[in-house]
N, C-alpha and C positions, 0 to 999 in steps of 0.2 A: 372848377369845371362846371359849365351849365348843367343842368337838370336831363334835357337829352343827351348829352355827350357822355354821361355818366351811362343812362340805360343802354344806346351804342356800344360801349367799354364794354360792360358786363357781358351783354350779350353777345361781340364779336368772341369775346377772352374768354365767355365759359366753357364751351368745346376744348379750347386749347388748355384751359386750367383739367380738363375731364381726362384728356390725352396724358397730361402729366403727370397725375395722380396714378392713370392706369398704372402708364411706364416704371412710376416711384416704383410704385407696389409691386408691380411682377419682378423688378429687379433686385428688391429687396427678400420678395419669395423665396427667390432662386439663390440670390446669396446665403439667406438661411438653410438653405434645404443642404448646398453645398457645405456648408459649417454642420449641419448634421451627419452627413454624410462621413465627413473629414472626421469627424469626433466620435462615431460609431466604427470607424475604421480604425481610431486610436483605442477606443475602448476591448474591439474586438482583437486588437495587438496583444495590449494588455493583459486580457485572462488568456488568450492562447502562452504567453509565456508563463502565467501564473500557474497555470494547470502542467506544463513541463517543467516545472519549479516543485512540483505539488508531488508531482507522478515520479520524480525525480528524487525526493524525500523521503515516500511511500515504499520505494523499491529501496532505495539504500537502509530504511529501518526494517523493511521483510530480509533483509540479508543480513544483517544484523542480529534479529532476531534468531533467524537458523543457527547463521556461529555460536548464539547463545547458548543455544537446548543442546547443538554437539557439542559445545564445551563442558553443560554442566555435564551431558552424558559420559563424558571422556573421563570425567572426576569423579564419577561414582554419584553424582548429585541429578538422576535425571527431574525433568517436570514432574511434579504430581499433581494428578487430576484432585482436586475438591469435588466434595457435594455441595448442590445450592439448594435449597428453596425457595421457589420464587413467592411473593408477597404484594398484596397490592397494598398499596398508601391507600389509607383509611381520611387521614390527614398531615398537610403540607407545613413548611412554616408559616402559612401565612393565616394558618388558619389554626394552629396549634402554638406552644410556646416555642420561643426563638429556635431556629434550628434545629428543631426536634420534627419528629415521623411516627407517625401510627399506622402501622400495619397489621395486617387481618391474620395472623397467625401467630402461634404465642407454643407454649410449654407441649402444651398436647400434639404438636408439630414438631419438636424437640430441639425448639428453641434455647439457649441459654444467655444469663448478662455473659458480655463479653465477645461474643460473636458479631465476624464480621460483616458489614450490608455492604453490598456496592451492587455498581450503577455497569453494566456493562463491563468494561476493563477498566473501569473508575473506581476508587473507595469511597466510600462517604461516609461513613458512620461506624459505630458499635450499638449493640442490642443493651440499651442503659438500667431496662425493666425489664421485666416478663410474665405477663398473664395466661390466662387457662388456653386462650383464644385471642389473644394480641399481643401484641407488645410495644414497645418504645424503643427508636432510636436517638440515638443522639450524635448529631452529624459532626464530622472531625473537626468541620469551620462554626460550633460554637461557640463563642465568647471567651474564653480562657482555658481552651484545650488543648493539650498539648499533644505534638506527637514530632517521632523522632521521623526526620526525611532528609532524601540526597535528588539534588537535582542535576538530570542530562546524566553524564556521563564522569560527573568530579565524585572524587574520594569525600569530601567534605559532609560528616552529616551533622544535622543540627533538628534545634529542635523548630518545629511549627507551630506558629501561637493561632489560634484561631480568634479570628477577630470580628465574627456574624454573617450573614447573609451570602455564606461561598465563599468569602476574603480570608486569607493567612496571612501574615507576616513572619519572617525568618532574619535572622542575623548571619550573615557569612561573613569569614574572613575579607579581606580586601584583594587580598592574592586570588581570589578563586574566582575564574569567569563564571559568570553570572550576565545571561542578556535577556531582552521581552523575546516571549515566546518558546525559550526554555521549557525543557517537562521536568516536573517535580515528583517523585514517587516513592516508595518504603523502600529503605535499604534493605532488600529482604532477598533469598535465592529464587522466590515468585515475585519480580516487583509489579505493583497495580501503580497504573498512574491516579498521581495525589492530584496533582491542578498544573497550571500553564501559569509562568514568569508574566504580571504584563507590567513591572514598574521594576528598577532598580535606583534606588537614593545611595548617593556616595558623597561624603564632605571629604573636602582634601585632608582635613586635619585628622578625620578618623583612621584609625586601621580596622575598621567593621565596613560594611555596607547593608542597609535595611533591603531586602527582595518581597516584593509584594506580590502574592500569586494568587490565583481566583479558580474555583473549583470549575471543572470543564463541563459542567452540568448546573440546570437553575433546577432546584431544589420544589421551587412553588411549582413545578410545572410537571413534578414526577406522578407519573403512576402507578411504575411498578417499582421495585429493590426486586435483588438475590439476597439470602444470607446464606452466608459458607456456615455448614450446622456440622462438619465434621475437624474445624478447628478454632482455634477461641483467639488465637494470633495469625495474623499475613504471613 
């Protein structure tokens, strides 16, 4: 094409290339905005069910709970209230050795070893030391800790290995459901929640399944403990 016929081209065709672009783009706008839309209204489906799913969980464990305390009542086994002492972390594990806790109260607060820490209605620890004015705990999910626990609602108890940074492993039969998301907690007439199912390993050939459970609190990030200072067992 000649030299003028080129610059005529352009210049007739840049307006119409300018219209196109516009057109691309606002239609392309709009179909996003649309896929936003769409997808904001899938997501907002989504937790409106999750939250009736939640609230629907929440009320069947508060009824649950009821029948629990009038059963133990019925049996002669009511609740009993503990004392706590609340305790601030001095230091975490991330700053202390592996899963271990320093907190700011000790003997002269009538601290003893053996006494137990927890996190709200969470356990995590025993009082492993004791000083005038501190002491140490040492968290259930230390490295080859053991502790006897039942998860959810099975008769099955076994023991908990603590395997560092919040993680347990447990061995159950193969007969016992076991799923992610499971509560784990002491076989005890007060049970504190131990940690939440998030793995279950199963070989067909075995009659065990390994359940891997993770403490429902991160450790690094605590402030405060209770310790129960009027019994030395859950």
């Amino acid at each position: 094409m000649p030299y003028p016929f080129q610059i005529l081209a352009v210049t007739v065709g840049r307006p119409i290339f300018i219209v196109r672009d516009f057109i691309e783009k606002t239609v392309f706008d709009k179909l996003s905005l649309i896929r936003s839309k769409s997808s904001l209204i899938d997501e907002n489906r989504d937790l409106k069910l999750s939250v009736v799913a939640l609230e629907s969980r929440l009320a069947d464990r508060d009824l649950l709970a009821k029948e629990n305390i009038s059963l133990k009542e019925l049996l002669g086994r009511p609740e009993r209230k503990v004392k706590t002492i609340l305790a601030r972390v001095l230091s975490t594990p991330r700053s202390a050795a592996y899963d271990v806790l320093i907190i700011d109260v000790g003997r002269e607060d009538g601290l003893e070893v053996g006494q137990e820490a927890i996190v709200g209605a969470f356990a995590a620890g025993r009082i492993s030391q004791v000083y005038p004015r501190t002491a140490k705990v040492l968290l259930f999910s230390s490295p080859g800790e053991k502790t006897d626990v039942v998860i959810a609602d099975q008769n099955a108890i076994v023991t908990a290995l603590g395997k560092g940074g919040g993680n347990f492993e447990a061995t159950f039969p193969k007969e016992v459901e076991v799923s992610s998301g499971d509560t784990v907690s002491f076989p005890h007439i007060q049970p504190r929640v131990f940690g939440v199912v998030e793995d279950v390993v199963v070989h067909p050939t075995d009659s065990f399944q390994t359940v891997l459970f993770k403490n429902p609190f991160n450790a690094n990030e605590l402030a405060w403990v209770e310790v129960v200072i009027d019994s030395k067992k859950p």
